[in-house]
C-alpha positions as CSV (number, residue, x, y, z in Angstrom):
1,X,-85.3,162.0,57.7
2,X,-83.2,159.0,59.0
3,X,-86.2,157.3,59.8
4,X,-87.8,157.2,56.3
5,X,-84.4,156.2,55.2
6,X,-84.1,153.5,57.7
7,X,-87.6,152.4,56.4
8,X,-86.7,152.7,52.5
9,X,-84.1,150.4,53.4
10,X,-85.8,147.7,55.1
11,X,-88.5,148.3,52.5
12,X,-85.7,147.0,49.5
13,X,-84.5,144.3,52.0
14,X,-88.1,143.1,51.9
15,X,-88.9,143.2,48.4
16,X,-85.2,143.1,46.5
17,X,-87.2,140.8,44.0
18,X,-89.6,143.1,43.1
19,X,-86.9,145.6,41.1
20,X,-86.4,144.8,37.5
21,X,-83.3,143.3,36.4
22,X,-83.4,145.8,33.4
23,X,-81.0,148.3,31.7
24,X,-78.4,149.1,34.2
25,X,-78.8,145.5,36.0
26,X,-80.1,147.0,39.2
27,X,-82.0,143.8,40.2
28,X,-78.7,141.6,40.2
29,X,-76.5,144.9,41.3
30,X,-79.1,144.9,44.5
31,X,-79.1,141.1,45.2
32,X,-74.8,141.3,45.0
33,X,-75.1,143.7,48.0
34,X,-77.8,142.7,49.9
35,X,-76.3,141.7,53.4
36,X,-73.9,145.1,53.0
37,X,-77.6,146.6,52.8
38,X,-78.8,145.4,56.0
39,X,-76.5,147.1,57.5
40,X,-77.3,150.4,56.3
41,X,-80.3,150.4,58.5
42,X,-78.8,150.5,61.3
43,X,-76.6,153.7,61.3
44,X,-80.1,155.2,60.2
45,X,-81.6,154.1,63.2
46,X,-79.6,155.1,65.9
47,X,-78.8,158.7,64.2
48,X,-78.6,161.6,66.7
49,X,-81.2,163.8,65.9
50,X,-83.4,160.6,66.7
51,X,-82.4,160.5,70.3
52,X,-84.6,162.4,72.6
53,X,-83.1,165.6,74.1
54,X,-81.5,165.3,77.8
55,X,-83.7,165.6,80.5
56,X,-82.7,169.8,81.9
């Protein structure tokens, strides 16, 4: 699940021009918080069900 997040994420960074700057302004709204976005990837990243279990 973090993953996929992590990848929708970087998937808006890539494209932010692509969403329509219709009705609720999302296009500007997502272009005001770009760099804040960027860092929402990594938190999603480095979550701790990622990790890989302790060797026994």
């Amino acid at each position: 699940m973090p993953v996929a997040l992590a990848v929708l994420t970087a998937g808006l960074l890539a494209c932010h021009r692509a969403v329509p700057n219709t009705g609720l302004h999302l296009g500007s709204l997502l272009e005001a918080f770009l760099p804040w976005l960027g860092l929402a990837v990594l938190p999603c990243c480095s979550w701790p069900c990622c990790a890989a279990p302790p060797p026994p």
